[in-house]
PDB file of N, CA, C and O in Angstrom:
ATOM      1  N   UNK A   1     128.244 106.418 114.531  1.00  0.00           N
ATOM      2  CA  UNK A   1     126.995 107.148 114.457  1.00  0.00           C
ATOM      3  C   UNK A   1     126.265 106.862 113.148  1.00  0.00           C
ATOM      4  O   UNK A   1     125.038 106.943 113.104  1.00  0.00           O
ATOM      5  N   UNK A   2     127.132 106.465 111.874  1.00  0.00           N
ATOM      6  CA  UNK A   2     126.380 106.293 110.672  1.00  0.00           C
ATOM      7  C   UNK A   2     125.511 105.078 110.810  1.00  0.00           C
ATOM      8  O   UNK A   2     124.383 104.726 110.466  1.00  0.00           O
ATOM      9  N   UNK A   3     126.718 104.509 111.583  1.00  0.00           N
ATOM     10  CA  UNK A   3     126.035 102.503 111.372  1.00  0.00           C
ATOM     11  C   UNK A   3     124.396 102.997 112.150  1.00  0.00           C
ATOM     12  O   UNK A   3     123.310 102.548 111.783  1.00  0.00           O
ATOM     13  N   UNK A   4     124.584 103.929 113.184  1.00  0.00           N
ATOM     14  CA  UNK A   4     123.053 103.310 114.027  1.00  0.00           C
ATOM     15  C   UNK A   4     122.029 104.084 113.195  1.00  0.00           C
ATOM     16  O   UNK A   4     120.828 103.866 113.352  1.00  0.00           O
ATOM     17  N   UNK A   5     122.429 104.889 112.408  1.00  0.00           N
ATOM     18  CA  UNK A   5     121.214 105.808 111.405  1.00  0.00           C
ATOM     19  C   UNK A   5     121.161 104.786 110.370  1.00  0.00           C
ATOM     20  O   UNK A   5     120.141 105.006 109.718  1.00  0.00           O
ATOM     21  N   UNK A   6     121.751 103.815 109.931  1.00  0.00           N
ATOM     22  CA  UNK A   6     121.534 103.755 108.866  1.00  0.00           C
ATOM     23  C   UNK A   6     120.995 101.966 109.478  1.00  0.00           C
ATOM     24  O   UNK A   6     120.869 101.061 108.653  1.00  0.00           O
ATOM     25  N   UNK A   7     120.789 101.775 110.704  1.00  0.00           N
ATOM     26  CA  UNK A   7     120.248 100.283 111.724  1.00  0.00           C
ATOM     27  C   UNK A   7     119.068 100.898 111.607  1.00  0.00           C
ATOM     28  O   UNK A   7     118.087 100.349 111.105  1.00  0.00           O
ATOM     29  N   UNK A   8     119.076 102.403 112.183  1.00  0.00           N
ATOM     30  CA  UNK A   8     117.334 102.636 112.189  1.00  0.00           C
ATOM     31  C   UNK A   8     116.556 102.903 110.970  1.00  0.00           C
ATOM     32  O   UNK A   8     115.384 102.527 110.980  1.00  0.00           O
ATOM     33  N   UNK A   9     117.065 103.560 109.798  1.00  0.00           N
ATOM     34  CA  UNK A   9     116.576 103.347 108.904  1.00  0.00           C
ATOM     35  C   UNK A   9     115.883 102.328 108.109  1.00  0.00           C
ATOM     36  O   UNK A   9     114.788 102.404 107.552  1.00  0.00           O
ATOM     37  N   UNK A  10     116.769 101.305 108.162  1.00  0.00           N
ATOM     38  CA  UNK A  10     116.618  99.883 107.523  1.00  0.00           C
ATOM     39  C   UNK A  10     115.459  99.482 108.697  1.00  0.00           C
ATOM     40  O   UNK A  10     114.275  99.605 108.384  1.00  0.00           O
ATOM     41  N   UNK A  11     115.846  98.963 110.158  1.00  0.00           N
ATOM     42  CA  UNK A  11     114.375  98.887 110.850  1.00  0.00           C
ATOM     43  C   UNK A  11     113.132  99.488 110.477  1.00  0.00           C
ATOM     44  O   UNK A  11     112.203  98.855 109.974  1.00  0.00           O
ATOM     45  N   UNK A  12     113.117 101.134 110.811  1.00  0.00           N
ATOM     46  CA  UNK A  12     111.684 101.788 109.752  1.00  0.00           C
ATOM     47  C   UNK A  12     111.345 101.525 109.119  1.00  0.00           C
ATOM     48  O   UNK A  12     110.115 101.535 109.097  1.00  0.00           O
ATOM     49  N   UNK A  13     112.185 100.958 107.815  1.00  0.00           N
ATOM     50  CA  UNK A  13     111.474 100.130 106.382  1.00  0.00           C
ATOM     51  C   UNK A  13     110.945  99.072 106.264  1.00  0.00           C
ATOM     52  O   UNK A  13     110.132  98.738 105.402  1.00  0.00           O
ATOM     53  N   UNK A  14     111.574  98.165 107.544  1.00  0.00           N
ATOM     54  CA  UNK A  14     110.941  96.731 107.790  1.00  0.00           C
ATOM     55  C   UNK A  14     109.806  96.865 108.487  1.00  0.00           C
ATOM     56  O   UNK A  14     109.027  95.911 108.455  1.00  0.00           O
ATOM     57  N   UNK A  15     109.511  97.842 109.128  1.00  0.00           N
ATOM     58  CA  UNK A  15     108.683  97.957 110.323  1.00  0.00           C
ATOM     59  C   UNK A  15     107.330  98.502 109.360  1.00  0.00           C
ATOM     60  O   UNK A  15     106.259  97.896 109.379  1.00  0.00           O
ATOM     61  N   UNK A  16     107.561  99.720 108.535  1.00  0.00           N
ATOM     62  CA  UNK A  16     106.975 100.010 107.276  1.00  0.00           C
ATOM     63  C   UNK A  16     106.308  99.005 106.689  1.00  0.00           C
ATOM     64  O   UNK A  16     105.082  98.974 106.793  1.00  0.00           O
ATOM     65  N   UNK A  17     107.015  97.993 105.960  1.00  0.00           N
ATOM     66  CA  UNK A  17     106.546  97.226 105.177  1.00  0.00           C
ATOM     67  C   UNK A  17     105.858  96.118 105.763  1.00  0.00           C
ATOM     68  O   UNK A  17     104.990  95.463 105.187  1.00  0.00           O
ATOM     69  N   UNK A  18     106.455  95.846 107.441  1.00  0.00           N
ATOM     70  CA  UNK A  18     105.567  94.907 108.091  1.00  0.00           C
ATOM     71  C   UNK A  18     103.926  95.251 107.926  1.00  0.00           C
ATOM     72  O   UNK A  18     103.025  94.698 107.295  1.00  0.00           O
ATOM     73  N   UNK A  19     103.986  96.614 108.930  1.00  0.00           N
ATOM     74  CA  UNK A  19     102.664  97.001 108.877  1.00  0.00           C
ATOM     75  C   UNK A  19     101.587  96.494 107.844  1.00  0.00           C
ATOM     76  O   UNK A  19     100.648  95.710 107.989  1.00  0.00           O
ATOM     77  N   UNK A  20     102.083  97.275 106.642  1.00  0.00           N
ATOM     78  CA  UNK A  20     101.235  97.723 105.665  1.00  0.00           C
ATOM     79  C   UNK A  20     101.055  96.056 104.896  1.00  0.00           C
ATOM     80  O   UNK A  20     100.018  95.811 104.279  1.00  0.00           O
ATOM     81  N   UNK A  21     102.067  95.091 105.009  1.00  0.00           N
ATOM     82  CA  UNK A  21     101.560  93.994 104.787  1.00  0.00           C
ATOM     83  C   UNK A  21     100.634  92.975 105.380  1.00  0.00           C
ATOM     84  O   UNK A  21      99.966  92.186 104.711  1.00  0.00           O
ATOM     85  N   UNK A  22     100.647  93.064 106.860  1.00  0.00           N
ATOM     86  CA  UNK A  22      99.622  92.747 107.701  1.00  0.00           C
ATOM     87  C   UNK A  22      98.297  93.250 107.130  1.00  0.00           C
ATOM     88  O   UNK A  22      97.381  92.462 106.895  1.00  0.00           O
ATOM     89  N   UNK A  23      98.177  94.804 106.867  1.00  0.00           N
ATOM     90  CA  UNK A  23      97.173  95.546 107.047  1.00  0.00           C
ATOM     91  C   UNK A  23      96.617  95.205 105.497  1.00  0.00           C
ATOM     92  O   UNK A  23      95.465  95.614 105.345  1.00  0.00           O
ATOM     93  N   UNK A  24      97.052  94.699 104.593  1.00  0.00           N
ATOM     94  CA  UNK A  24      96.941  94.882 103.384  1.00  0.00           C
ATOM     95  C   UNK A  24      95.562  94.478 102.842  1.00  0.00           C
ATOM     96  O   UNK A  24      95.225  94.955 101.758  1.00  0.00           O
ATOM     97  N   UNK A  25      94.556  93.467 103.631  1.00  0.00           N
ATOM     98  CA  UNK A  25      93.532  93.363 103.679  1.00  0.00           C
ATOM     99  C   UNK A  25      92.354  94.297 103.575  1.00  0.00           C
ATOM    100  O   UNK A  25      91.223  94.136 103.118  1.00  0.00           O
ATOM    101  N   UNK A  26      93.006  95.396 104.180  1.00  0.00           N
ATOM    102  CA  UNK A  26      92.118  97.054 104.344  1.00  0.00           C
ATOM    103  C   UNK A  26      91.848  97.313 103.612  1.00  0.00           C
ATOM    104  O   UNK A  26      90.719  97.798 103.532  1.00  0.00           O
ATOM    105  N   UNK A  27      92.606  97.205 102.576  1.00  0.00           N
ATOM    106  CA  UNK A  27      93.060  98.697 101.377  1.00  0.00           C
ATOM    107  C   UNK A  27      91.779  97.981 100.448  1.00  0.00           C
ATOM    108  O   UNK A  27      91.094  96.961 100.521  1.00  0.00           O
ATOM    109  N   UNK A  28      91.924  99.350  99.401  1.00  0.00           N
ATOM    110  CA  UNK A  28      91.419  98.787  98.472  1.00  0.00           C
ATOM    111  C   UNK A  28      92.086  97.853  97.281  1.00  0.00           C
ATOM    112  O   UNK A  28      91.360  97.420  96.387  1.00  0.00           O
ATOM    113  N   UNK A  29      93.247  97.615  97.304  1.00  0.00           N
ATOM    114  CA  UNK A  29      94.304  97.026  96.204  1.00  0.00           C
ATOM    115  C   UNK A  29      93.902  95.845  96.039  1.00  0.00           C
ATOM    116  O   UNK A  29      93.584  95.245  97.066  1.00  0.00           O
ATOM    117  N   UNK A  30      93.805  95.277  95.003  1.00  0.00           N
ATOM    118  CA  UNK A  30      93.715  94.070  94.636  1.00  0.00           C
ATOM    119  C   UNK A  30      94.612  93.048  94.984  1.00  0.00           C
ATOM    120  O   UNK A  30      95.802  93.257  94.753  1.00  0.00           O
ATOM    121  N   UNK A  31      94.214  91.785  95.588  1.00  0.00           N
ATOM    122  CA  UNK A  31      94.826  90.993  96.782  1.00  0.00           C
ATOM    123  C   UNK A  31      95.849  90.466  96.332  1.00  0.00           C
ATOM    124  O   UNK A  31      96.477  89.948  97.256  1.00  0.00           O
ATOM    125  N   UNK A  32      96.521  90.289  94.988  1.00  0.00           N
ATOM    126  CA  UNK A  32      97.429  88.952  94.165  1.00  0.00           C
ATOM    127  C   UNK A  32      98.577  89.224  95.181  1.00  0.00           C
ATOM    128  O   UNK A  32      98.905  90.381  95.444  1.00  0.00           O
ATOM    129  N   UNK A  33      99.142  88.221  95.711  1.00  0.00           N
ATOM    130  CA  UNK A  33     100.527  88.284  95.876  1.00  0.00           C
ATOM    131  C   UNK A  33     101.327  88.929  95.401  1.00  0.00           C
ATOM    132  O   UNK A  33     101.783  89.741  96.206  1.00  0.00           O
ATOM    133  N   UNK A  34     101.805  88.985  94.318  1.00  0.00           N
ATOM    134  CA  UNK A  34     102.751  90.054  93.332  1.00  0.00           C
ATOM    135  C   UNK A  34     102.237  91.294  93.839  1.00  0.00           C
ATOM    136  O   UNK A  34     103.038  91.795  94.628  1.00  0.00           O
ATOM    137  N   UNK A  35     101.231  91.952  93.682  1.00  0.00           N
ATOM    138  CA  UNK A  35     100.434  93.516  94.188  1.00  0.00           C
ATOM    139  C   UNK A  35     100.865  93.532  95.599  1.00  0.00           C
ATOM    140  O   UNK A  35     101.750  94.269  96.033  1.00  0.00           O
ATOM    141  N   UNK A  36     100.275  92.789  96.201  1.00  0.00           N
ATOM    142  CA  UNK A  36     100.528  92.547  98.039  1.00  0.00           C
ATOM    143  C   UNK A  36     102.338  93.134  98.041  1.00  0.00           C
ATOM    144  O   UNK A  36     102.717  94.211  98.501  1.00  0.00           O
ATOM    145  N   UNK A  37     103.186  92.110  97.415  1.00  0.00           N
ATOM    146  CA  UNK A  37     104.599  92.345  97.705  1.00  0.00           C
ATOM    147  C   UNK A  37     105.510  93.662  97.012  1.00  0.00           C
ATOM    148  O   UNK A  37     106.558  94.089  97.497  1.00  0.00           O
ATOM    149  N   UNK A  38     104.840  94.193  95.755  1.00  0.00           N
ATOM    150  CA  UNK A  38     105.661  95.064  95.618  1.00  0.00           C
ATOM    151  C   UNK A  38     104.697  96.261  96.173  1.00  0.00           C
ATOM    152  O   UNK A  38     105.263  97.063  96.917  1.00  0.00           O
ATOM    153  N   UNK A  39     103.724  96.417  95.986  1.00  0.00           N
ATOM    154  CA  UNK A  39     103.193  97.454  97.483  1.00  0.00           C
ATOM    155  C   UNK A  39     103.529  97.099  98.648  1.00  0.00           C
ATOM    156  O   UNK A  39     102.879  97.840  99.385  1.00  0.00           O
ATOM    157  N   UNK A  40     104.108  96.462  99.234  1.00  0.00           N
ATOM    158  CA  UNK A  40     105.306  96.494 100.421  1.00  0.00           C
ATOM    159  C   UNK A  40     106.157  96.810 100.651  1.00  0.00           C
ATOM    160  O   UNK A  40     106.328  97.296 101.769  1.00  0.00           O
ATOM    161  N   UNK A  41     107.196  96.723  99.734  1.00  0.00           N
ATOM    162  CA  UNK A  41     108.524  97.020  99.685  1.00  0.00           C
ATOM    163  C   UNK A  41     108.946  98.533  99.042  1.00  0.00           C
ATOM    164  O   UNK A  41     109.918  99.256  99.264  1.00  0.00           O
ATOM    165  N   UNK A  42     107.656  98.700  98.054  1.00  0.00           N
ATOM    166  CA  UNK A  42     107.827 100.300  97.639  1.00  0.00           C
ATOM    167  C   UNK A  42     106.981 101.475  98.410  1.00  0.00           C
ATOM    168  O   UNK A  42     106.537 102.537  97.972  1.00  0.00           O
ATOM    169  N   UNK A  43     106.935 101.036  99.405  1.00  0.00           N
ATOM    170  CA  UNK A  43     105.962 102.041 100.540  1.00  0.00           C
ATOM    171  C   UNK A  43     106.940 103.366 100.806  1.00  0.00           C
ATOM    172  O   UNK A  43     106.313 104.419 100.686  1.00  0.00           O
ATOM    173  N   UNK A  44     108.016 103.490 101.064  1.00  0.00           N
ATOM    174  CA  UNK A  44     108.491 104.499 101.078  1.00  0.00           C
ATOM    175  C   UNK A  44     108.011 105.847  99.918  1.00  0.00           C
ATOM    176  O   UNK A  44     107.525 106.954 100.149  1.00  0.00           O
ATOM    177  N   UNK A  45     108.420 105.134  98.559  1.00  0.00           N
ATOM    178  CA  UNK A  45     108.598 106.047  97.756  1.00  0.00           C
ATOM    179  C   UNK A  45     106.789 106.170  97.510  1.00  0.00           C
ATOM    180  O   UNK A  45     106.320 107.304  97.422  1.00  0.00           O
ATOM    181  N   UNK A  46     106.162 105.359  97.443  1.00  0.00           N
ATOM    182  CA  UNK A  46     104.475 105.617  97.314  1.00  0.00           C
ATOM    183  C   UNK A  46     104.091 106.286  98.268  1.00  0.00           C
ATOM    184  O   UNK A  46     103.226 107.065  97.868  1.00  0.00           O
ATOM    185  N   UNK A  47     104.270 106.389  99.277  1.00  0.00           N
ATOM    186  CA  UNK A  47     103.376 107.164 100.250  1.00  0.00           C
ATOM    187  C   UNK A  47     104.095 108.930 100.177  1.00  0.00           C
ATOM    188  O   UNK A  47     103.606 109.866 100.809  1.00  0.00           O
ATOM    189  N   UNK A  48     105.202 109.037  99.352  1.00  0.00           N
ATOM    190  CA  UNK A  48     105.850 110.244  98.871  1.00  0.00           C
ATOM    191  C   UNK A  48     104.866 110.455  98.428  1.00  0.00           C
ATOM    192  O   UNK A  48     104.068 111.168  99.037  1.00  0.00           O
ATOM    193  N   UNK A  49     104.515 109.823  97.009  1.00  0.00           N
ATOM    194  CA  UNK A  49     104.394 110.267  95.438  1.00  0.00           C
ATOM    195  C   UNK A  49     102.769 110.302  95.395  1.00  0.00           C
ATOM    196  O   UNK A  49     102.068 111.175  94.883  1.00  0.00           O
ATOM    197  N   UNK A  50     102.418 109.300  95.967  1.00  0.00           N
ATOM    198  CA  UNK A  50     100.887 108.843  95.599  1.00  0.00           C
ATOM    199  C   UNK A  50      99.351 108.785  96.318  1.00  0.00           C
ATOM    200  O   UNK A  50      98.807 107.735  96.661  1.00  0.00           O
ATOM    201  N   UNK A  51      98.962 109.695  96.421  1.00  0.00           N
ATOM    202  CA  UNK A  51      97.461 110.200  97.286  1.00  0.00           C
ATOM    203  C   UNK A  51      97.232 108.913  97.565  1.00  0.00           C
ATOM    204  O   UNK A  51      97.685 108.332  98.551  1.00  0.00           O
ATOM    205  N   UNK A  52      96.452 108.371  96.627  1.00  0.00           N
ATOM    206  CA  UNK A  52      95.602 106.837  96.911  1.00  0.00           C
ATOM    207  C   UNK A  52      96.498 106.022  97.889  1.00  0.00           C
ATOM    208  O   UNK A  52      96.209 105.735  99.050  1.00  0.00           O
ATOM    209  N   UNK A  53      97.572 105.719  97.254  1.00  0.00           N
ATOM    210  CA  UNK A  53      98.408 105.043  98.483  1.00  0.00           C
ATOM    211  C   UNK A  53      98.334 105.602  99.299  1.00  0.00           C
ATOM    212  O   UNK A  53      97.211 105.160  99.540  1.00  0.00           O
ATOM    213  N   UNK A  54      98.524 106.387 100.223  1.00  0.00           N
ATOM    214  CA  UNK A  54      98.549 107.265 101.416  1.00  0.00           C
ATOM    215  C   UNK A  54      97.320 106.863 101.909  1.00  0.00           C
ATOM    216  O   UNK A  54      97.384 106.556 103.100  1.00  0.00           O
ATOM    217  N   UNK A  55      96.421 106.776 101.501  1.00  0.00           N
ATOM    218  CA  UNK A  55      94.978 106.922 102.333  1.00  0.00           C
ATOM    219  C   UNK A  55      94.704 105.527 102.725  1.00  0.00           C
ATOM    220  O   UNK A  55      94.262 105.109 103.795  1.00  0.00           O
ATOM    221  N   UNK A  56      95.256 104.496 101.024  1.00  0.00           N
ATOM    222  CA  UNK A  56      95.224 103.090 101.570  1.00  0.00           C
ATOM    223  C   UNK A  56      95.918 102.494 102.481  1.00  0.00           C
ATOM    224  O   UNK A  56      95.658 101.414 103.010  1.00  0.00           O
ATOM    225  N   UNK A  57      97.219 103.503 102.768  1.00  0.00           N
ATOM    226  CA  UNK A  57      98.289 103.348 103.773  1.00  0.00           C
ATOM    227  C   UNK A  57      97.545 103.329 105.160  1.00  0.00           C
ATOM    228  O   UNK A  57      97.659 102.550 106.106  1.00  0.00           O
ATOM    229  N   UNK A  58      96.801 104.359 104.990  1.00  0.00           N
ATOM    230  CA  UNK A  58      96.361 104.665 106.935  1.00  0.00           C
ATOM    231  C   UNK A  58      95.345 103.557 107.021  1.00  0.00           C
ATOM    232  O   UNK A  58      95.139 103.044 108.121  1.00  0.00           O
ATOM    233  N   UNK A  59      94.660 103.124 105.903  1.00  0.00           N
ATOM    234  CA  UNK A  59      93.601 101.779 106.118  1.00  0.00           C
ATOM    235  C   UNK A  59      94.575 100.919 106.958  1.00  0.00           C
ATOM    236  O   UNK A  59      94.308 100.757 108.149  1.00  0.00           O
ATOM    237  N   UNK A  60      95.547 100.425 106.493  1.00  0.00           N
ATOM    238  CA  UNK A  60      96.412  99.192 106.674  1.00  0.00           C
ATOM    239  C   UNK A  60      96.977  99.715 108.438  1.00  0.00           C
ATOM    240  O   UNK A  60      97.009  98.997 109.438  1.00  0.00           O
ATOM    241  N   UNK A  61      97.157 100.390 108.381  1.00  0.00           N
ATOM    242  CA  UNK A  61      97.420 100.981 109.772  1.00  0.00           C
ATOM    243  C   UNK A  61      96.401 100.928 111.066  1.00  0.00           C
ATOM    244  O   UNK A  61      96.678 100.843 112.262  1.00  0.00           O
ATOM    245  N   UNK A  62      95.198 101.004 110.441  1.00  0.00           N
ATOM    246  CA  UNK A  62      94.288 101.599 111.675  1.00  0.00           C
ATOM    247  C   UNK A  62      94.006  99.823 112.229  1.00  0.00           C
ATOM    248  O   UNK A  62      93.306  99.712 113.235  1.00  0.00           O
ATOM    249  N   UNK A  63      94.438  98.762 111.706  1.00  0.00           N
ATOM    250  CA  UNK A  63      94.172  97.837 112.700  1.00  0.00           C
ATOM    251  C   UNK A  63      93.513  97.591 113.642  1.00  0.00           C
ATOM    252  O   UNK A  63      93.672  96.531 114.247  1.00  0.00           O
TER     253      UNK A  63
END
């Protein structure tokens, strides 16, 4: 039971970071690669912590 919580977890995060990297065009963030990739991978804890992210989040989403 741990292994498949912790299969879906790791999926969500990829699936997470897929999105919002596709979408990354939306936002307002400045385009550099470096910006692009670690606003990808830290989407979890930003869309906790950080208004602006959040809103730039649903940009990247609405596709």
């Amino acid at each position: 039971m741990l292994q498949l919580l912790v299969v879906l977890l790791v999926l969500g995060y990829g699936a997470g970071a897929w999105v919002f990297w596709k979408g990354f065009k939306r936002t307002n963030f400045s385009r550099s690669f470096s910006n692009r990739l670690t606003l990808s991978l830290l989407w979890p804890v930003l869309l906790v912590t950080n208004k602006n992210y959040r809103q730039n989040f649903q940009k990247a989403l609405k596709g």
